[in-house]
matplotlib code that plots the C-alpha trace (Angstrom):
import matplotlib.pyplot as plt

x = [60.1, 59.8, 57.8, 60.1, 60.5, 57.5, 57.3, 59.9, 58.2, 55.1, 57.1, 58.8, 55.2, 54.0, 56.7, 56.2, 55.2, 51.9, 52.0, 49.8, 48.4, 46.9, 45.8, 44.1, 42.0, 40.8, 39.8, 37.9, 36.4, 35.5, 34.1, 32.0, 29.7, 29.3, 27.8, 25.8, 24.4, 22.3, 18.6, 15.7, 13.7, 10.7, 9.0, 8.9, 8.0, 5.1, 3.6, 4.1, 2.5, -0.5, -0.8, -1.1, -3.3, -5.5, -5.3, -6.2, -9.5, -10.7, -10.0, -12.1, -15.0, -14.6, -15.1, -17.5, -20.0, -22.5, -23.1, -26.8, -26.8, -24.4, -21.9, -22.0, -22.0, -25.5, -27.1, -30.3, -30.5, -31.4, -35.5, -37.3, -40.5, -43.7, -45.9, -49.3, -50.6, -48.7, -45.9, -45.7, -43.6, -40.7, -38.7, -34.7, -35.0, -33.0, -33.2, -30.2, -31.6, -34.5, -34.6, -34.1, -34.5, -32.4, -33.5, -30.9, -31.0, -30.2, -28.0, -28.4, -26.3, -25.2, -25.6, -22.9, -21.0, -21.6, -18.8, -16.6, -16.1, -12.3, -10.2, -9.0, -6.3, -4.9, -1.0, 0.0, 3.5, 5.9, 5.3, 2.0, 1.6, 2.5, -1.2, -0.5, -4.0, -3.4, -6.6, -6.7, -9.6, -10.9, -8.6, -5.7, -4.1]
y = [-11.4, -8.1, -6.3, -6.2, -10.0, -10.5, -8.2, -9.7, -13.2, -11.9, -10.3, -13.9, -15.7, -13.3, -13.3, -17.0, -18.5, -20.7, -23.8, -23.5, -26.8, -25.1, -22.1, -24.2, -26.4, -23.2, -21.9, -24.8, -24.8, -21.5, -22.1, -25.3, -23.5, -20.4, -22.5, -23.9, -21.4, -20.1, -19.7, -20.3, -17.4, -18.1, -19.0, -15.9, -14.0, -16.3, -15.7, -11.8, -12.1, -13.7, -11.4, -8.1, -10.6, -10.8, -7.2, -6.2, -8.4, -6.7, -3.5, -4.0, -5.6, -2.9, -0.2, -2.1, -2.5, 0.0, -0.1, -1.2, 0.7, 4.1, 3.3, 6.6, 6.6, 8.0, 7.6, 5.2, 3.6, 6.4, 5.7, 7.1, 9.6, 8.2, 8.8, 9.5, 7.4, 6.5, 7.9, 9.9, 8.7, 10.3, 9.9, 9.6, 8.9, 6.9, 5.5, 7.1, 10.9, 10.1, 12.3, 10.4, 11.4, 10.8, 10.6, 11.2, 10.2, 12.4, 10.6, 12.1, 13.8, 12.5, 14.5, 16.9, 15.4, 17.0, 18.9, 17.1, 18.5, 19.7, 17.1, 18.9, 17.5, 19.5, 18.5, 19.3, 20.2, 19.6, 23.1, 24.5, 27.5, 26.1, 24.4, 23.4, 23.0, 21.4, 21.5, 18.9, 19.3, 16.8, 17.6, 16.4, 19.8]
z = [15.6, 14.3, 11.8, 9.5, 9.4, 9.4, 6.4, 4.7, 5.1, 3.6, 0.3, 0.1, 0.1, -2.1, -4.9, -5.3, -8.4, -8.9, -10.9, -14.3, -13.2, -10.3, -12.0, -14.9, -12.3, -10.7, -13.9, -14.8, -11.6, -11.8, -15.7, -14.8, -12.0, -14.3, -17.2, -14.7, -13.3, -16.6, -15.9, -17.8, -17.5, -20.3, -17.0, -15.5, -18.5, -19.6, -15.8, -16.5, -19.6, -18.2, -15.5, -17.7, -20.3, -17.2, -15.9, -19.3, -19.6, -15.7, -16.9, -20.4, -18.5, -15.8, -18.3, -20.6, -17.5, -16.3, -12.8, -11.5, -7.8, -8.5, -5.8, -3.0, 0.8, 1.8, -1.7, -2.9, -6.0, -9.3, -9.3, -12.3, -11.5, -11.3, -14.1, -14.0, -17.2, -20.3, -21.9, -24.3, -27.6, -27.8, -30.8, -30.6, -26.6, -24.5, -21.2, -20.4, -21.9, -19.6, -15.9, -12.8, -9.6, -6.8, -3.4, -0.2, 3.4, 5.6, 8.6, 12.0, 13.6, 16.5, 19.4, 20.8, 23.7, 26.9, 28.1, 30.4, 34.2, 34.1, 36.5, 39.5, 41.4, 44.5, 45.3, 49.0, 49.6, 52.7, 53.1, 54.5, 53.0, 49.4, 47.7, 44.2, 42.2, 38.8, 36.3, 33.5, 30.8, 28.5, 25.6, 27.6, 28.2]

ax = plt.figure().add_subplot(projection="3d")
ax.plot(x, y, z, "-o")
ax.set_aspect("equal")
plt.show()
């Protein structure tokens, strides 16, 4: 066989007429498994909705609350001055208007690392007269 018998088979095949009774039960196939396929999707929205009902409600609260410890790496809690006797009345004053003071820690610093004796390494060759010395400091260089 050669190719063009075998292309002439293959126009035969080809120019063959299907049966409508074939064609129609594909087509109904074909229809049945598409309307079966539709998806209910109020599920998914209803859990979306919820979600960004309960994102909204932890935002609100969030922003509504004030914090009781200011939240900062190497600060203590705001503490008013002490007073010496009573306070004064002060008309139109708030706690919030009032002056705080803040006291800071200082952390230590650590102590500096000791410098590092560079590595020495000496490579001895086949040849005398040829000493390789190779210094390696701490960095890695």
């Amino acid at each position: 066989m050669n190719w063009d018998e075998i292309r002439a088979m293959l126009r035969d095949a080809h120019e063959e007429r299907l049966e409508e009774a074939h064609l129609a039960a594909v087509r109904a196939r074909v229809l049945g498994r598409l309307h079966r396929k539709r998806r209910v999707w109020w599920p998914v929205w209803a859990g979306v909705g919820a979600a960004a009902g309960i994102l909204a409600v932890m935002l609100f609260v969030a922003r509504t609350q004030q914090p009781a410890i200011p939240n900062a790496v190497g600060r203590i809690a705001a503490v008013q001055a002490p007073t010496a006797g009573p306070l004064p009345e002060a008309r139109g004053s708030s706690p919030s208007q009032e002056r705080k003071r803040v006291i800071r820690r200082q952390r230590p610093v650590p102590p500096s690392p000791e410098p590092a004796e560079p590595l020495l390494v000496k490579l001895i060759t086949d040849d005398p007269n040829v000493v390789i010395y190779w210094i390696a400091d701490a960095k890695g260089d």
